[in-house]
N, C-alpha and C positions, 0 to 999 in steps of 0.2 A: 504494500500500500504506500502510496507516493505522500509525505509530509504535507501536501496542502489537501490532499484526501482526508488523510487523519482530522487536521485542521477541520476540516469542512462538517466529515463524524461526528466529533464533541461538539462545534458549533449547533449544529441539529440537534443531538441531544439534548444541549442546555434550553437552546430555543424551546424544543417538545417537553421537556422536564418545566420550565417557566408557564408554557398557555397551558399545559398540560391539569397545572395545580393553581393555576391564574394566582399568580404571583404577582409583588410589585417589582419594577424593574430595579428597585435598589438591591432585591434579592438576586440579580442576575451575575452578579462576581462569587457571591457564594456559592451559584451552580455549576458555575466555569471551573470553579476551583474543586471541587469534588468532583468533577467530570473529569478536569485534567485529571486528576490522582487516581482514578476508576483505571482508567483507562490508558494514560501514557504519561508515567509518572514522570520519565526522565526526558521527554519530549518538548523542544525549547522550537517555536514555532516563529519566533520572531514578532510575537502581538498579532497574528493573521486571526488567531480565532475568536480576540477581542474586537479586533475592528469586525471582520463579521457580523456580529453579533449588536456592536453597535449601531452599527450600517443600518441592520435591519428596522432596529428600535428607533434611530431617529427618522427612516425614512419608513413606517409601518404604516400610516397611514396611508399615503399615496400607493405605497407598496398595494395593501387591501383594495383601493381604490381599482389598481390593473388587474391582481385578481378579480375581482368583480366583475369587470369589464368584459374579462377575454372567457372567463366562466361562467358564462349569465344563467346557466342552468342550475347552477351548484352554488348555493347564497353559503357564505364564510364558513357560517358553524355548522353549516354539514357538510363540508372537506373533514377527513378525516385529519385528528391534530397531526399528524406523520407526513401526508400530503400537502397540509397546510403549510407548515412550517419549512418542507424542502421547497414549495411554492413563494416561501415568505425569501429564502437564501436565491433561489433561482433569479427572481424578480430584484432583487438588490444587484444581485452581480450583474446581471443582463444591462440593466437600464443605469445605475447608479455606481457602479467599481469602477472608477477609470483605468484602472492596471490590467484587468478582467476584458481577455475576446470574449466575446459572445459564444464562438463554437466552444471554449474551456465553460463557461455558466452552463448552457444546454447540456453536456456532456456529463459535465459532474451532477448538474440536478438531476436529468435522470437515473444515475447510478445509485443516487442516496436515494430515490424515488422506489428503483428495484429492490437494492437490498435489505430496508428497513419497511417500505410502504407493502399494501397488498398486492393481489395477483394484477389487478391492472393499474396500477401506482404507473409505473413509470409511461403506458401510454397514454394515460391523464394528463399528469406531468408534461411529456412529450408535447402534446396534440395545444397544449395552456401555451407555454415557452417558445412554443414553434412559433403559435399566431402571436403572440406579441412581440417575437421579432423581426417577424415579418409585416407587421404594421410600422413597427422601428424604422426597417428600411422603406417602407413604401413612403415615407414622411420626412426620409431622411435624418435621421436620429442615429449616425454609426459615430460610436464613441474614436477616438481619435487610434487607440490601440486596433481597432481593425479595420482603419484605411487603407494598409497593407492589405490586406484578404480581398477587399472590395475597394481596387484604386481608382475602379469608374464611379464611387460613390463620393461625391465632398458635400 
C-alpha cells in the first residue's frame, strides 16, 4: 500500500468514525490520533492526513452541496456513512486539492469506495466522481496540476 493510500485509509476512517458518532469537529484530532496509533503507528505522512481531513471540514458544505447535485436521487443521509465520507474525500481532492490530478482523486476514491464500501460502492462512487468531473471540464474548471493531461484545456 502506497503512503498517500495509507494516508487516504485513516483519513476515511477518522472522517467515518466523526459523522459516524456525529461528533464535534474539535473531536477530530483525537480520532486522527487513535486512528494513527490503530493503524500505523510509526507512519510519518508528512501532515497529508490532516490536511485531508481539514480540507474536507472547511470545504463540507459546498462539498455536500456537489454531492447533492450530481446524486439527486440519493439525499445525504441515505448515502451510506462509508460512501458518504469517500464521496466527502473524492469531492475535496477532485475540485479543491490543488496538488491532487483529478485521475489520482477518481482512482483513489474508488478504491477506498471498493475496499471498505459495499458491493456496489465503488460504481456509485465511480458513476458520482465521473459526472462531476466531467461537468468540471465541460465549464472549464481543470485545476492547474492537470493542464498537462488536458493541454487543449486553459
Amino acid at each position: 500500500m502506497s503512503n498517500r493510500h495509507l494516508s487516504r485509509t485513516i483519513a476515511l476512517q477518522s472522517l467515518y468514525q466523526w459523522d459516524f458518532l456525529r461528533m464535534p469537529e474539535g473531536k477530530l484530532p483525537e480520532i486522527i490520533a487513535f486512528n494513527r496509533e490503530e493503524f500505523a503507528p510509526k507512519f510519518d505522512d508528512e501532515g497529508f492526513i490532516e490536511e485531508l481531513i481539514q480540507g474536507v471540514v472547511n470545504h463540507r458544505t459546498a462539498i455536500d452541496e456537489v454531492i447533492t447535485k450530481f446524486a439527486p436521487n440519493w439525499p445525504l443521509d441515505s448515502i451510506t456513512v462509508i460512501d458518504r465520507n469517500v464521496l466527502r474525500l473524492g469531492v475535496f481532492e477532485l475540485k479543491f486539492h490543488e496538488r491532487i490530478p483529478a485521475k489520482v482523486a477518481l482512482n483513489e476514491a474508488i478504491e477506498l469506495a471498493k475496499g471498505f464500501g459495499g458491493q456496489a460502492s465503488g460504481r456509485f462512487v465511480n458513476g458520482v466522481l465521473g459526472a462531476i468531473y466531467k461537468d468540471m471540464v465541460a465549464h472549464g474548471e481543470i485545476k492547474e496540476v492537470d493542464k498537462n493531461v488536458h493541454p487543449l484545456i486553459t
